[in-house]
C-alpha positions in Angstrom: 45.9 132.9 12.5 44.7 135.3 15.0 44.0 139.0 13.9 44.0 142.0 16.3 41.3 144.6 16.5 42.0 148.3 15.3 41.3 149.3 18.3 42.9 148.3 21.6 40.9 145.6 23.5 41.9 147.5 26.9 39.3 150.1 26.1 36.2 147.9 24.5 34.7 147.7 28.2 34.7 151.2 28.1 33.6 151.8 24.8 31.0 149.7 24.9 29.6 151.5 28.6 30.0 154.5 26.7 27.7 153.5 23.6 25.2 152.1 26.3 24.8 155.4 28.0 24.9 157.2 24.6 21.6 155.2 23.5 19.9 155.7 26.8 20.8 159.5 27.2 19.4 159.5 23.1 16.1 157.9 24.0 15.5 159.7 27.2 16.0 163.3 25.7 14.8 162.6 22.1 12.1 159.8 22.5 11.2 160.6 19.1 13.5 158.5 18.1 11.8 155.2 19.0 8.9 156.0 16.7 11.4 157.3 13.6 13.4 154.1 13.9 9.9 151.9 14.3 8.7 153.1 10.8 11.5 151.3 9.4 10.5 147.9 10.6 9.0 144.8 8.5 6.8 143.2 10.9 8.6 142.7 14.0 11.9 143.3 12.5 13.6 146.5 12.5 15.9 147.3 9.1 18.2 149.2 10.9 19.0 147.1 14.3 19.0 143.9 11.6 21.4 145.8 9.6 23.6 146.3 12.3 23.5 143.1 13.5 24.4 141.3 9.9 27.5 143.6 9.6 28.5 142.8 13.3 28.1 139.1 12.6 30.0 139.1 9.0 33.7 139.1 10.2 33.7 136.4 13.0 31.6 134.0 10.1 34.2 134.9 7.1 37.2 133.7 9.6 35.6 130.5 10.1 37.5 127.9 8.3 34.7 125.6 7.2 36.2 122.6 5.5 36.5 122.0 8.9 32.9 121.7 9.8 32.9 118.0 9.2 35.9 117.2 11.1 34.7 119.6 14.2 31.1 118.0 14.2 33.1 114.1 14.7 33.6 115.5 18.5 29.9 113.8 20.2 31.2 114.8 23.1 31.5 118.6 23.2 28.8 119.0 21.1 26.7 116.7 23.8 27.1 119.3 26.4 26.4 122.1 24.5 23.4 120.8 23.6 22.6 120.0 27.1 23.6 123.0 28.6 21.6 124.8 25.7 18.4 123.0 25.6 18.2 121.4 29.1 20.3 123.6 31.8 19.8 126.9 30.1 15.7 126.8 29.9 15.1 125.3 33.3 17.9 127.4 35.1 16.3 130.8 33.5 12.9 129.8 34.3 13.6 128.6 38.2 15.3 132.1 38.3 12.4 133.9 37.0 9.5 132.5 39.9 12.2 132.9 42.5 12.5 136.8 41.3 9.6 137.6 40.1 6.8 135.3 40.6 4.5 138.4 41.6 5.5 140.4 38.2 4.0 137.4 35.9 4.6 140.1 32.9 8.1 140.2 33.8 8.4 136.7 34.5 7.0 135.7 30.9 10.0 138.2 29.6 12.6 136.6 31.8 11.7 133.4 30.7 11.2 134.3 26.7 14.6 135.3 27.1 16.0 131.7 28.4 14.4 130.0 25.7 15.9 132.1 23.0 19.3 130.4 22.9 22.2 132.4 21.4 22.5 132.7 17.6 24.2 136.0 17.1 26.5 137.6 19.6 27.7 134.8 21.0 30.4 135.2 17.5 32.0 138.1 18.9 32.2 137.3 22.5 34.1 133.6 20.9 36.2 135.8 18.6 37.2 137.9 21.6 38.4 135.3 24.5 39.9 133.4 21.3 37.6 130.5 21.1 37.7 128.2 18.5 35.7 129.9 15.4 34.6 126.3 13.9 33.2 124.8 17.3 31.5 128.2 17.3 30.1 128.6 14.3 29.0 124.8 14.2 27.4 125.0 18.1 25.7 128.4 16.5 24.1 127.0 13.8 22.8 123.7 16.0 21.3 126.3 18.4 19.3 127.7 15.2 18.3 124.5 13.7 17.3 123.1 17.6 15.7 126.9 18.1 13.0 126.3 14.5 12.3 123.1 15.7 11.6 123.5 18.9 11.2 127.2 20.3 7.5 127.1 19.6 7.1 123.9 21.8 9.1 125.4 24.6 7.7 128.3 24.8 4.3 126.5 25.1 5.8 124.2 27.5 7.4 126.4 30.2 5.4 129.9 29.9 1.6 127.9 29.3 1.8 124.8 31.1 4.4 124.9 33.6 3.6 128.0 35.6 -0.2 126.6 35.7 1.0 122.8 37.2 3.2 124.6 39.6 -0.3 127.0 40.7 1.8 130.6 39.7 -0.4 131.8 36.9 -2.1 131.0 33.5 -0.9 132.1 30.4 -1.7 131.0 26.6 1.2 132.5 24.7 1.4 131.0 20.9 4.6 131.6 19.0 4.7 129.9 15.3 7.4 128.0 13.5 7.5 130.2 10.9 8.1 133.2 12.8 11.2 131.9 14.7 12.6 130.6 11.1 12.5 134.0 10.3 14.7 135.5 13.1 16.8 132.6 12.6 17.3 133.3 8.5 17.3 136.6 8.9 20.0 137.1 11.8 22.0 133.7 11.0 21.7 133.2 7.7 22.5 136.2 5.6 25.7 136.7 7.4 26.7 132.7 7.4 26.2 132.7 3.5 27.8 135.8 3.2 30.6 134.3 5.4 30.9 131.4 3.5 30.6 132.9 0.0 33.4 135.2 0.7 35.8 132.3 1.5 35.1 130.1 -0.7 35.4 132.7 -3.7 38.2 134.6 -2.5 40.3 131.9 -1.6 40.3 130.5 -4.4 41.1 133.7 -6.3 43.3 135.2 -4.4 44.7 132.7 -1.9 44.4 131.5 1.3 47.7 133.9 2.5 45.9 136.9 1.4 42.9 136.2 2.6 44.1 136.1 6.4 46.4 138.7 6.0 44.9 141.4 4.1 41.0 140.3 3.7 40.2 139.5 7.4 42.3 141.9 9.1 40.5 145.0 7.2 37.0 143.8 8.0 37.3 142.8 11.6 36.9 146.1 12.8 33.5 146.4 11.3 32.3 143.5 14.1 32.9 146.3 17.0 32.1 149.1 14.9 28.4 147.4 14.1 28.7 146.0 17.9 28.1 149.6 19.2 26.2 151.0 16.6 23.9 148.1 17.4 24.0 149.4 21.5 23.4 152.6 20.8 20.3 152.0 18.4 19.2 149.1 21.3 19.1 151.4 24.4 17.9 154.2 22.1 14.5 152.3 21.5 13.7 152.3 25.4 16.0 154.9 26.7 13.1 156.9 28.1 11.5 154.1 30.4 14.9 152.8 31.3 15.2 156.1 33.0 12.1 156.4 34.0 11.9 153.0 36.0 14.9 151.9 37.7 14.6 149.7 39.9 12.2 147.9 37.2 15.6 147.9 35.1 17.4 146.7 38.6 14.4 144.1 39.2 15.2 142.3 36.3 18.5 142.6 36.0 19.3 140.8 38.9 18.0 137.1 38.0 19.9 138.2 34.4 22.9 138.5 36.1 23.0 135.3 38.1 22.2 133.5 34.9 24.7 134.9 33.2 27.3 133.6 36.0 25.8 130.7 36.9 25.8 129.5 33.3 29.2 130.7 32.1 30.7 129.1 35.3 29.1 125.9 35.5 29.9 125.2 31.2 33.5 126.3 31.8 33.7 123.9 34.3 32.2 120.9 33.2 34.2 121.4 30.0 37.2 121.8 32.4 36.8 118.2 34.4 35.6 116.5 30.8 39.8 118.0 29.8 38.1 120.0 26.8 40.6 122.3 25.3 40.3 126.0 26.4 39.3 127.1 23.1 36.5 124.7 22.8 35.5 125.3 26.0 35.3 128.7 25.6 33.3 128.8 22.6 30.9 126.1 24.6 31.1 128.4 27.5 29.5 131.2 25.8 27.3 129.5 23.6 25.3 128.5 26.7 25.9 131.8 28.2 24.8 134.0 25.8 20.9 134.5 25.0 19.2 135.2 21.5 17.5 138.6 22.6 16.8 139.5 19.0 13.9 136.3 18.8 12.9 137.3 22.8 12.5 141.0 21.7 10.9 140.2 18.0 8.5 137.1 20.1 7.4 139.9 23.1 6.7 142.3 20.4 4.5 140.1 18.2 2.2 138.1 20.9 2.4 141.3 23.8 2.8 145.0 21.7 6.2 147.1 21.4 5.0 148.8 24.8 4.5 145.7 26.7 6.2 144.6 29.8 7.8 141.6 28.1 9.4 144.0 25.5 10.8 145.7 28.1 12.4 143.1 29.4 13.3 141.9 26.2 15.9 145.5 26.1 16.8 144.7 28.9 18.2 141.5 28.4 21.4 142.7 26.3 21.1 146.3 28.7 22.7 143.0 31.2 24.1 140.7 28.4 26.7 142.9 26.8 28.3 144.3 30.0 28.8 141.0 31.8 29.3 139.1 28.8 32.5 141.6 28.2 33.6 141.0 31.4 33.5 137.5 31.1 35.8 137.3 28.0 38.6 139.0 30.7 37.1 136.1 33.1 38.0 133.5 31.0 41.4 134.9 29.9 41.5 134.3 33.7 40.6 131.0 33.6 43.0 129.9 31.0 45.7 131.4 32.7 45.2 129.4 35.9 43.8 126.4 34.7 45.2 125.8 31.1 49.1 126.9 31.5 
């Protein structure tokens, strides 16, 4: 069953340009903020951006229907190209873009390409929920990317940020990231809202049925994904609001390469998955999953190995600054899509 948002869809674009400026206009007049909303951190995780993030993630993991799980994981063939667009595509396609944009801003690049590696884990729920992917595939392709991203983020990061950009004579870098600290993101930002997901179906299913729980239960927290979704904005562009301001065409310089990414990868999935005949709604929840990038690790990694006032943090905030916009766009894209190619 497919629930409808509180609010009209017509206007989440908006809303969510709204809450972006709101955030930047924050941090730019009251840069105080940054520093009130760093005291609540735990290490490289701040309470309040996790919190927000949990709540926005609940709803779309709570509709997932996960008996299905095992029946959804029997398709090799979808979940083959995810995980080669994910793990293969993605990386080498954000790293190519980052020396052909900013081989001469090696800080930058090292950002741009933290960012690639981080594949999507969080997000990518809402964007699936919105162009009506299917919630299984998505949940399922979200939790591979998590269990793929602990085994072997550390590795890639070593391989493509200190060992490729030395063979191919750009610059030497020794940038360590540990297991531990990506299992943490991963638990922190994955697992408390996929328990919490699959607690609440399994228990209140069973006691109150299955009707109730897709007509009264899911419709009367699905508003709280949108409602944490800009909350989350605002408290994101807050953080950096003043040197988003402050440096432009910094913002624009990396921006660019973000946005072909994000095109690039969104167009080539849909259409592989298109000429492979994979239904829209797997393809769609395919589609994002490789589009979609795990900022949260990129932003939590630049932090721990650079400082919060590095250049690769920067970039870091500036990754969703790109992500959320064109991301929103592209769920209207692929409404598109499905239109023309899927009647």
């Amino acid at each position: 069953m497919q629930t409808k948002l509180k609010f009209p869809d017509n206007f989440l674009t908006l809303w969510i340009f709204l809450a972006m400026f709101l955030g930047i206009g924050l941090g730019y007049f009251f840069p105080g903020i940054a520093e009130i909303t760093d005291t609540m951190s735990s290490g490289t995780t701040n309470i309040p951006l996790a919190v927000g993030l949990i709540i926005m993630m609940y709803p779309p993991l709570a509709k997932v229907d996960y008996s299905l799980l095992p029946k959804v994981f029997q398709d090799k063939k979808a979940i083959g190209i995810s995980l080669l667009l994910n793990w293969v595509i993605g990386p080498i396609l954000m790293f190519v873009l980052a020396i052909l944009f900013l081989r001469n801003e090696p800080d930058y690049m090292i950002g741009l390409i933290l960012i690639g590696l981080a594949r999507c884990i969080a997000m990518v729920l809402v964007w699936n929920d919105l162009a009506k992917g299917n919630r299984e595939y998505g949940a399922l392709l979200v939790a591979l990317n998590s269990i793929f991203q602990v085994l072997s983020y550390s590795f890639m990061v070593w391989l493509f940020i200190n060992i490729l950009p030395e063979k191919l004579g750009l610059a030497h870098f020794n940038v360590t990231v540990s297991m531990a600290d990506v299992t943490k993101s991963v638990m922190i930002y994955l697992g408390i809202p996929f328990f919490a997901g699959f607690l609440s179906r399994f228990f209140l299913v069973r006691l109150k049925g299955k009707e109730w729980y897709n007509r009264k239960f899911i419709p009367a927290i699905s508003p709280f994904t949108l409602y944490a979704l800009l909350f989350t904005i605002v408290l994101m562009f807050s953080l950096k609001g003043d040197v988003i301001v402050k440096l432009p065409l910094d913002v624009v310089k990396v921006a660019v390469p973000l946005i072909v990414y994000f095109l690039l990868m969104f167009f080539v999935s849909f259409f592989i998955n298109k000429s492979l005949s994979i239904p829209y709604d797997k393809n769609a929840s395919i589609a994002f999953t490789a589009t979609g990038n795990n900022f949260e690790l990129a932003i939590a990694v630049s932090i721990a190995v650079f400082g919060i006032n590095s250049q690769q943090a920067f970039v870091g905030v500036i990754g969703p600054l790109v992500e959320v916009p064109v991301l929103i766009l592209l769920v209207r894209v692929s409404f598109w899509l499905k239109k023309r190619y899927y009647s």
